[in-house]
N, C-alpha and C positions, 0 to 999 in steps of 0.2 A: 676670292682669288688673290694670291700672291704675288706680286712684282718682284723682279729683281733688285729695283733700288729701293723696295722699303726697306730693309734692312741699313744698309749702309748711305743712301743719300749717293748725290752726283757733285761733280764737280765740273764747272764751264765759268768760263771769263771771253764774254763778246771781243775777239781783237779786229772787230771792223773792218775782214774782208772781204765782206760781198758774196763770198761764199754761197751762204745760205738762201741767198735771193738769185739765183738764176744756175742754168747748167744744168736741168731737165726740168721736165714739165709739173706744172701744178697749178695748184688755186687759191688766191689769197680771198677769200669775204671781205667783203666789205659790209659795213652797217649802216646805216642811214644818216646815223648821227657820225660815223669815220668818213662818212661822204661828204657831211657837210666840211669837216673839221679841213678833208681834203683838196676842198674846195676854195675853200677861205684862206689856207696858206698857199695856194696856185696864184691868187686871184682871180678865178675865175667861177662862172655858175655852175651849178650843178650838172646843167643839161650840154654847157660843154665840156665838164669832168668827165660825164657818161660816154660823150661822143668821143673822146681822144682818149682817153684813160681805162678806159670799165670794158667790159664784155660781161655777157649775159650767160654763165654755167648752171646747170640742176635749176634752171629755173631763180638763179640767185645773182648776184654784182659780183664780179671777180675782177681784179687788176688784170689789166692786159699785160700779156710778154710779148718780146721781140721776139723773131725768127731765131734764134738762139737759146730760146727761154731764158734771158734775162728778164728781172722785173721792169715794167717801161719805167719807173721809178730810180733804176741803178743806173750810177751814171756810168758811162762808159769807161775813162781812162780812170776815174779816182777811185770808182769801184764803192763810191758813196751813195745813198739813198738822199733824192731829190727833196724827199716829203718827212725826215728821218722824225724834226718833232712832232709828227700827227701821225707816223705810222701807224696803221692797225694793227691792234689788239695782236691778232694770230701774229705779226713779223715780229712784235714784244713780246712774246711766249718763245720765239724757237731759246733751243731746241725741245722745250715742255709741252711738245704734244703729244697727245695721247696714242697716234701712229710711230710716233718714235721710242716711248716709252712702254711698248707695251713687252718688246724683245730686245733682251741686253746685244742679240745679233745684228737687231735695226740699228741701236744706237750705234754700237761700232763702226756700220756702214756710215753712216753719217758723221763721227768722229776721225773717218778715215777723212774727209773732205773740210770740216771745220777743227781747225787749231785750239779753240778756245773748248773744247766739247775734253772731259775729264782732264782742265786747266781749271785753275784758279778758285772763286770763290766757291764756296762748299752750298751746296742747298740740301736741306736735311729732311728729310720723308715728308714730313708736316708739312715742308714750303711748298713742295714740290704735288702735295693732295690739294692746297688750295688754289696752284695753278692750273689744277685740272679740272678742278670744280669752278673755274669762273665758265660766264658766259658761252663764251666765244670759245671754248675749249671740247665743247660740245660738237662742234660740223668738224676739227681738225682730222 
């Protein structure tokens, strides 16, 4: 099967605003090891990470959202991410997920809401296989 961006690659430059973390619903995974990491930069333990932080989807760790679906992690007025150097894996991929890449019509949808989505740096077919082939790129 053929993608639309093998051909010519994407272009997106993150302009940090909050955007992509809240304003409908969804699921961020969490990993065990993004738990601990989330942990450590809170200070706190894991078991009250789970209890103020996590909820339990598919059987899996997901971030909690607010009644808005903002991420509990966004902050309200700066629109900045509380946890931004230990974010997981999946919020270091947008918009390289595999539910967004897979129709040039998804992608637009989502470029209609993020700024930085066919701005700036260039990622070229190759970068963009190996973002889809890690991990975590897998449950997106």
């Amino acid at each position: 099967m053929h993608y639309w961006w093998e051909r010519d690659g994407v272009r997106f430059e993150c302009t940090a605003c909050g955007r992509c973390c809240g304003g409908e619903p969804g699921s961020i995974w969490v990993t065990p090891a993004e738990r601990a990491r989330i942990a450590g930069e809170l200070g706190i333990d894991e078991i009250a990470l789970r209890k103020e932080y996590l909820t339990r989807r598919e059987g899996r760790c997901s971030i909690k959202e607010m009644e808005n679906y903002d991420c509990i992690f966004l902050e309200r007025n700066s629109r900045r991410c509380k946890i931004y150097k230990v974010r997981p894996l999946q919020c270091r991929l947008f918009p390289f997920w595999p539910s967004i890449l897979k129709d040039k019509k998804v992608w637009n949808f989502y470029a209609n809401r993020c700024p930085g989505m066919n701005n700036g740096k260039y990622y070229s077919p190759e970068i963009i296989k190996k973002f889809l082939n890690l991990p975590s790129a897998e449950i997106l």
